[in-house]
C-alpha positions as CSV (number, residue, x, y, z in Angstrom):
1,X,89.5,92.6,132.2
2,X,90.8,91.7,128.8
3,X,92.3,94.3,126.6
4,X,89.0,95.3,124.6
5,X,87.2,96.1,127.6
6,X,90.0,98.1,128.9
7,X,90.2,100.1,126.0
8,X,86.5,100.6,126.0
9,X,86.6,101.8,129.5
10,X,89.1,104.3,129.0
11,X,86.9,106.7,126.5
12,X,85.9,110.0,126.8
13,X,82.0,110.2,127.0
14,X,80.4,110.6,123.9
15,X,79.4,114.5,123.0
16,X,76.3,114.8,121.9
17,X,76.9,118.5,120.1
18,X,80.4,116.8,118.2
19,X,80.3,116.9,114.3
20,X,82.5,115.6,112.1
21,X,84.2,117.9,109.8
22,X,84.2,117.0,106.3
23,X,87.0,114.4,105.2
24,X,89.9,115.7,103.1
25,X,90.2,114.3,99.6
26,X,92.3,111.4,99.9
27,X,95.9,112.2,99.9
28,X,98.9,111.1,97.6
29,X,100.8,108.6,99.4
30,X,104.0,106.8,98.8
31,X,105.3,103.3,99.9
32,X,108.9,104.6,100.1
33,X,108.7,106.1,103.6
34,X,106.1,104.0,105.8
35,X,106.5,104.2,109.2
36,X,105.8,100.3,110.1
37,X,103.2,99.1,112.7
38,X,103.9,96.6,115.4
39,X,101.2,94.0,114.6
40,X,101.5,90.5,116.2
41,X,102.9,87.7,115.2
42,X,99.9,85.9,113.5
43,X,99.0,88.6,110.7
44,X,100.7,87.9,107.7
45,X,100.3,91.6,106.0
46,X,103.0,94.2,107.0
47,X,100.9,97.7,107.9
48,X,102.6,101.0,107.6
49,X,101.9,104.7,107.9
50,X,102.7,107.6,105.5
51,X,104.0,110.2,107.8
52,X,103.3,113.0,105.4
53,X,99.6,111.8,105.2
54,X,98.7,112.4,109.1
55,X,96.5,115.1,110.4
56,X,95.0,115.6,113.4
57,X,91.5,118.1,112.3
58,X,89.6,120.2,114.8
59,X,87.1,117.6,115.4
60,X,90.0,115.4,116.7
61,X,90.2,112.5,114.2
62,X,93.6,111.7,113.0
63,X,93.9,110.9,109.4
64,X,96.4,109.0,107.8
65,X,96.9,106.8,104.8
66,X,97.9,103.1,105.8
67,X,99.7,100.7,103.5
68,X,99.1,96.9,103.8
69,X,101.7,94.6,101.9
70,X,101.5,91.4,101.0
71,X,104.7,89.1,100.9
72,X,104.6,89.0,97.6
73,X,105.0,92.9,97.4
74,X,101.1,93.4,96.7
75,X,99.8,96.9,98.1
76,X,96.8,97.9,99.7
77,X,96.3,101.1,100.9
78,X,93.1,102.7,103.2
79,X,92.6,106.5,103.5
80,X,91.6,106.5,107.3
81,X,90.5,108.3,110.0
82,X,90.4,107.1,114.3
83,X,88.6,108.7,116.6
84,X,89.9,108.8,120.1
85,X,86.8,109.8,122.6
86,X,85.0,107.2,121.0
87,X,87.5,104.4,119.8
88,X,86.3,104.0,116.4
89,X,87.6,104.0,113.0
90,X,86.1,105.1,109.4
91,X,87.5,104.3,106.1
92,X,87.4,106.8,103.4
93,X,88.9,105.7,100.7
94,X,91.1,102.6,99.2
95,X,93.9,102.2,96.7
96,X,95.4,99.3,95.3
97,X,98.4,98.9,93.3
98,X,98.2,101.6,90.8
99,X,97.5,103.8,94.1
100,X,94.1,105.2,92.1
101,X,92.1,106.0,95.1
102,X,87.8,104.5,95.3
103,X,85.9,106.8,97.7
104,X,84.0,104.8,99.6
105,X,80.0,106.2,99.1
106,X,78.8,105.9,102.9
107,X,81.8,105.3,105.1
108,X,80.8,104.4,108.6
109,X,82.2,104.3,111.8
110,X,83.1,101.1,113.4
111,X,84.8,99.9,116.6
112,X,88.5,99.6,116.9
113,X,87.8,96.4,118.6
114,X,84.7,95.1,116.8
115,X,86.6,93.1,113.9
116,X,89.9,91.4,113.0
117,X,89.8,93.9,110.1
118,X,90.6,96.6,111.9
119,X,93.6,95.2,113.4
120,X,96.0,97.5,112.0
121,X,93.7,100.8,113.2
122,X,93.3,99.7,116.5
123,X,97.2,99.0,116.9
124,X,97.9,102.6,115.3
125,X,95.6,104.1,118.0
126,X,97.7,102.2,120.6
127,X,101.1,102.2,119.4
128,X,100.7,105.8,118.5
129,X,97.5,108.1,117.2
130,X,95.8,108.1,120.6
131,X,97.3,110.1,124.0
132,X,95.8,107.8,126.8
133,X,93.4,106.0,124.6
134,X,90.9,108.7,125.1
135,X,92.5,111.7,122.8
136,X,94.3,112.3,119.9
137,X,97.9,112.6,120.3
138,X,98.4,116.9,120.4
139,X,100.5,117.0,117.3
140,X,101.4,114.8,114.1
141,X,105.1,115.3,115.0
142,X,104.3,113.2,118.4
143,X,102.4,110.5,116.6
144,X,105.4,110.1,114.1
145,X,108.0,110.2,117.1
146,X,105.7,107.2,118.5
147,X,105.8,105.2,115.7
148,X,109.7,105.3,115.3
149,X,109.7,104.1,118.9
């Protein structure tokens, strides 16, 4: 069973009465403070997490703002959110340098394992946002102790 499938196997079922709550306005972030991702070897781009940016809402989706750097210092970042039970990510909102943030009009949500762009979302949920694969970690305090790991 490869990894993808394992993680797909491990979801809550869906609930057909859940609703997503409305998304935050994208938060200030800084660059100072990131808790770092463990991505493999072959991605160029270092990914790290704002810890004051996480939330974990009602509707269980953990929020965060993630940094991607460049090695020549360039920053993008992506206001994001993962939901567990499903295993699926949703962009809100990007930043570049200047850290302006462009709302994306119709974000949608997509599989954590559906596209290389996701990489860094679908290690977050693994190294840290998800309990078990199948729910959000209980509290933003765990999610930053798991990153520090």
């Amino acid at each position: 069973m490869t990894l993808a499938t394992s993680l797909q196997a491990q979801l809550a079922p869906e609930d057909p009465d859940w609703k997503e709550s409305e998304a935050p306005t994208p938060p200030a972030f800084s660059v100072d403070k990131l808790l770092p991702l463990a991505m493999p070897p072959y991605v160029s781009l270092t990914f790290g997490i704002d810890p004051a940016t996480l939330t974990i809402a009602a509707d269980g989706i953990v929020r965060y703002v993630v940094v991607a750097r460049n090695a020549g210092g360039s920053i993008n970042a992506m206001y994001e959110g993962i939901r567990c039970s499903t295993g699926e990510v949703k962009t809100y909102a990007r930043a570049g340098n200047s850290g302006v943030w462009s709302v994306v009009a119709e974000p949608q949500w997509r599989g954590l394992t559906d596209n290389l762009p996701s990489k860094h979302a679908w290690v977050f949920a693994r190294q840290a946002a998800c309990d078990g694969r199948a729910a959000a970690a209980s509290t933003t305090a765990d999610i930053v102790k798991a990153l520090k790991k």
